[in-house]
N, C-alpha and C positions, 0 to 999 in steps of 0.2 A: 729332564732338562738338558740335560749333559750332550742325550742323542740329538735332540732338537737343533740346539747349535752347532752339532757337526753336522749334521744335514746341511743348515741353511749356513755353512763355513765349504764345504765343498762341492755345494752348488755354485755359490758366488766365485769361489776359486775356480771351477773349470769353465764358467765363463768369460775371467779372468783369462787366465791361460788361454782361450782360442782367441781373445781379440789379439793377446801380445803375439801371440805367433804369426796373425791373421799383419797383422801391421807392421812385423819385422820382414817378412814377405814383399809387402807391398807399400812400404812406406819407410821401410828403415835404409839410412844413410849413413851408417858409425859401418865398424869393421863386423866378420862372424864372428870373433868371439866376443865384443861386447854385446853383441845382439843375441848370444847365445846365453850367455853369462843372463841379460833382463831374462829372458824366458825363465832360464830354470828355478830363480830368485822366485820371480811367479807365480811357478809349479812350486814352491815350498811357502809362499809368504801370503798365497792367495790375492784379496782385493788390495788388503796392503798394498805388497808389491808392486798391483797395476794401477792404484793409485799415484805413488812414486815415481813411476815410469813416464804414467801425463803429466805431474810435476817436472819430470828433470832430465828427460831425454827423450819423450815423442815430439816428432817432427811437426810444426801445430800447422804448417803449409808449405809448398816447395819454396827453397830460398831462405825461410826461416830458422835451422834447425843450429846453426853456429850461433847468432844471435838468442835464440832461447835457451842455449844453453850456457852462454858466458853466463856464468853465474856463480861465485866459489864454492857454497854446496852444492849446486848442481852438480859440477864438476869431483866434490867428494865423493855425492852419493854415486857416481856413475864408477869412479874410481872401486869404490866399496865392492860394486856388484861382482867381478872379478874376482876376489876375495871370499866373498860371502857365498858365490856359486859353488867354488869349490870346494870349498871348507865342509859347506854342508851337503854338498854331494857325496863325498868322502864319509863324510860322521854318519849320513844316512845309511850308506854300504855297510859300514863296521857296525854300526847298529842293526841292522838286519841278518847278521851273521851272528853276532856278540851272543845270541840267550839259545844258540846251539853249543856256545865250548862250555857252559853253564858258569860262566866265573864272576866272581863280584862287584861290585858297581865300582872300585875303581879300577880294579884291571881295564873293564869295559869301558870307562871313560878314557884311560892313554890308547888303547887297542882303534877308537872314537877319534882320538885327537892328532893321533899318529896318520890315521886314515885320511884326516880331514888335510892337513900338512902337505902330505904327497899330493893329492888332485892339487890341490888350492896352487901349490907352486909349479908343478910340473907340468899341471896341465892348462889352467887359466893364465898365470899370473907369466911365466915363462913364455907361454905361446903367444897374448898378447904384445908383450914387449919385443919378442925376437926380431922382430923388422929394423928395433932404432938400434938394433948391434949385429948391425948388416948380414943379418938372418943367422948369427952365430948362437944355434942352440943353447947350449952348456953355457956361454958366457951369459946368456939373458937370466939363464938359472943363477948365476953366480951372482948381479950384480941386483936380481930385486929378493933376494933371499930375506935380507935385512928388512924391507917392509914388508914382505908377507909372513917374517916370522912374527913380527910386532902388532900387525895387524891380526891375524889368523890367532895368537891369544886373548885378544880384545875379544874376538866372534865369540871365544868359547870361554871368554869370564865370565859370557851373558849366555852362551848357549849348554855349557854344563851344569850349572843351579837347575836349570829348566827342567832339564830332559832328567836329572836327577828326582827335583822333588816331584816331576809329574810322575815319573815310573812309581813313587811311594804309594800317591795319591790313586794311579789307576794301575793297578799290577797286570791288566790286561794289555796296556799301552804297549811292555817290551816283546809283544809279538807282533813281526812284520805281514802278518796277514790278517791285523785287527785295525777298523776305520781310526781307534786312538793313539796308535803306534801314528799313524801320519798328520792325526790330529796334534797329537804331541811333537813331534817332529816342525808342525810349521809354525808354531806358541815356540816354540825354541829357538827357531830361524827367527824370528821377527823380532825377540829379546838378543840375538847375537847382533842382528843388522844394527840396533840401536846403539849397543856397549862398543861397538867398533866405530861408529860413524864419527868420532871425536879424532880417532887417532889419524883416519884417513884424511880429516879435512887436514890437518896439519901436515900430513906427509904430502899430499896436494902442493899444500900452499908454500911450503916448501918448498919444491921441486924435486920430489922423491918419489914422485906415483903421477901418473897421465891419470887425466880424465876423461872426459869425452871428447872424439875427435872426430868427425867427421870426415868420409872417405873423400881425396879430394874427384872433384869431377859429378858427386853422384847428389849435389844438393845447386848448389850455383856455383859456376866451374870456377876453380883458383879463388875460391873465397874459403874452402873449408882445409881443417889443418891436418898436417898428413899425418895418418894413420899410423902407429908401430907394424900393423900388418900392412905386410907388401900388397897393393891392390894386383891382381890378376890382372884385372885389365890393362895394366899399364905395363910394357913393353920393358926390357932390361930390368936393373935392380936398379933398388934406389938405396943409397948408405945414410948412415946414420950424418956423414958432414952433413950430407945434401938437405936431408930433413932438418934440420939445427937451422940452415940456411933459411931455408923457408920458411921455416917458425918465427925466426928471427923478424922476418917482414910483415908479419902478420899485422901487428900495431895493435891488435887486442887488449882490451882491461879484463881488470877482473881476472876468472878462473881460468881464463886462455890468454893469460900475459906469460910469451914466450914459454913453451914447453917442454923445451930441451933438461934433458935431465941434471940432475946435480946429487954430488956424493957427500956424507960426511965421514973426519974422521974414524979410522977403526977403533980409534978407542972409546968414542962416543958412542958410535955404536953398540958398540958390547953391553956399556953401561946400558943403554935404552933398551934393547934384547932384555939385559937381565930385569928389564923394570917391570917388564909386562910380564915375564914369568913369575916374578913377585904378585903381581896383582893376580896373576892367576892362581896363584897359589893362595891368595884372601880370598878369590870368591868358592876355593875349596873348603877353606877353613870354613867362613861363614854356612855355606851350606852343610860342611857337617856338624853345627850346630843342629843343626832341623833334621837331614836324614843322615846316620852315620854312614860313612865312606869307607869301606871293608876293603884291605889287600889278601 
């Protein structure tokens, strides 16, 4: 039964996967790294994932794609993906290495989550942003640190129960050259997308995470909102006033009401950092009810 479903789970997935590639290609409007970001989601969540994507950020006709997307989850869930790419790009890596140093399910989960941390921030969440802090690497690391670390706990309140109790349940799973090692891995992604999706909408709606923005120029010209990444195509740089400016005029409701970002205190901060490592630290507790958690 078990084979059956992975069959017909990554069938559906890799045709999953060629449409989103096939239509980020030729139909996609946002920047490369959120277009890269839906893919890999994809490549880990299968039809999910590409169900989510004609939900909440394919382009449904030229013209259309600022409009379908004004929508304040839409806007979370697209926010997520950023998040959830890297997070689980990273956990996969460390997981595909972790049952050669032969160590314990929780070494392997910080080894997991330490892994996930760095991509998730340094390479998604960093690289998207660097355009609205006038392409100041290090700074864009510094100032969305806070919602990727709050968030990226969230992925893995829901993604380490997962990937813990499936490895109990299939001890074949923790080999990266077994069909359940990635069947496990995308049961994992699709329980982290959910556990996060609360935090993002509110860091969204806040003004503490971009959503989706469309490249200006490449859907109906000066209608879509500009991108954190600097388009290529557009001539000189563009700073972060100038974007703020334009966002400003936009007159958008909803999940594209003004997108200029906004900071809270650091001591708020802290507080909320330490929230989610709390919680992360219940959905440990809780699972090592069910499998024990070995240092």
């Amino acid at each position: 039964m078990l084979e059956g479903a992975m069959i017909t789970w990554f069938v559906l997935s890799v045709a999953s996967l060629a449409f989103v590639i096939w239509d980020s290609v030729f139909n996609g409007v946002t920047s490369w790294v959120q277009r890269a970001a839906w893919i890999l989601v994809v490549a880990y969540t299968g039809p999910i994932g590409c169900f989510l994507y004609l939900m909440a950020c394919r382009r449904p006709f030229p013209g259309a794609h600022d409009a379908f997307t004004n929508k304040p989850w839409k806007q979370a869930l697209n926010s997520e993906m950023h998040c959830l790419a890297g997070d689980a790009t990273g956990i996969l890596i460390a997981a595909s290495i972790v049952p050669v140093l032969g160590l314990t399910n929780g070494w392997d989960s910080i080894l997991e989550y330490t892994a996930g941390f760095v991509v998730g921030l340094f390479v998604f969440q960093a690289m998207m942003m660097r355009g609205m802090y006038d392409g100041d690497y290090w700074k864009a690391v510094r100032k969305t640190l806070f919602a990727e670390t709050v968030s990226m706990n969230c992925v893995m309140a829901g993604m380490l129960p997962t990937m813990v109790v499936l490895a109990s349940l299939w001890p074949n799973s923790t080999d990266p050259l077994s069909a359940e090692f990635w069947f496990r891995m995308s049961l994992a992604s699709i329980v982290g997308l959910v556990t996060a999706f609360p935090v993002n909408y509110w860091l969204v709606a806040s003004h503490l995470k971009h959503g989706c923005m469309t490249l200006p120029g490449k859907d109906v010209p000066h209608l879509g909102h500009r991108s954190p990444e600097i388009n290529p195509e557009m001539s000189g740089t563009v700073s972060k006033a100038h974007l703020d400016e334009q966002m400003s005029h936009q007159g958008h409701s909803g999940g594209h009401d003004s997108m200029s970002m906004k900071s809270l205190p650091l001591a708020v901060q802290i507080i909320l950092v330490a929230v989610s490592f709390l919680l992360l630290l219940l959905a440990g507790t809780v699972t090592n009810v069910f499998v024990p958690i070995h240092f």
